[in-house]
Every structure is written in C-alpha cells, then in structure tokens.
C-alpha positions in Angstrom: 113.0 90.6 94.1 111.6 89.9 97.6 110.9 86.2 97.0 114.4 85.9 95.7 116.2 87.8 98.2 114.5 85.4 100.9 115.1 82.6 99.3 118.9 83.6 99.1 118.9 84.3 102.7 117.4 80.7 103.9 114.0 82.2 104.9 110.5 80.6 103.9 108.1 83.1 104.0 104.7 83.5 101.2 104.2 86.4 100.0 101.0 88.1 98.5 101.7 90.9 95.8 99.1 93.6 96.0 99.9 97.2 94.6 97.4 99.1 97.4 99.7 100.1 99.4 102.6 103.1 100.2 103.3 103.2 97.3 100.6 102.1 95.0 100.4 101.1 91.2 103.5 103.7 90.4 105.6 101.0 91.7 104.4 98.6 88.7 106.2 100.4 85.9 109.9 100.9 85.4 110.9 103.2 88.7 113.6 100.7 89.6 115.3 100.6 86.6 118.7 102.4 86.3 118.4 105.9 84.7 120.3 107.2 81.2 123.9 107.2 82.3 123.7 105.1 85.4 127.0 103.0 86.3 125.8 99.6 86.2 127.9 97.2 88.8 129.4 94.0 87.2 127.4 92.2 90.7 124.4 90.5 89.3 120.9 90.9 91.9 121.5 87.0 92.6 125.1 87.4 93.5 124.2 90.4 96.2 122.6 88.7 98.5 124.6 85.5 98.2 127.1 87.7 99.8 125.2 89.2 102.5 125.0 85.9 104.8 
C-alpha cells in the first residue's frame, strides 16, 4: 500500500519492508481487512489517492 500510494502521489522513494517495528509481525496477517458487516465504499485503494493530488 505504501509503494502504491507514492507512486500515485509522484514520489520516488525505496522502501525496505521489515516487521520489527511498532507494530511488529501482528501487522502481517489480516488486521486491515474490513470486519463482518463493514460498509465497503464503491472507491477502489487506486482510485483514493488519485484523488488526493
């Protein structure tokens, strides 16, 4: 999602993924994905930042 939401915005930046950090290997597994019952948006993640220039 990072290199994707950079590359949206017109930066060029390299980045290294590591899970030691904040908030470690908990991170790896599905935490960002909507819950049971979530309202999904029709805006796709490659269509949000698009519109944030």
């Amino acid at each position: 999602m990072a290199r994707r939401t950079n590359q949206a915005l017109g930066r060029e930046v390299k980045l290294v993924p590591t899970w030691s950090g904040l908030f470690g290997t908990g991170m790896a597994g599905d935490v960002l994905l909507p819950g049971e019952g979530a309202r999904i948006a029709p805006t796709t993640f490659d269509e949000w930042p698009a519109g944030q220039r």
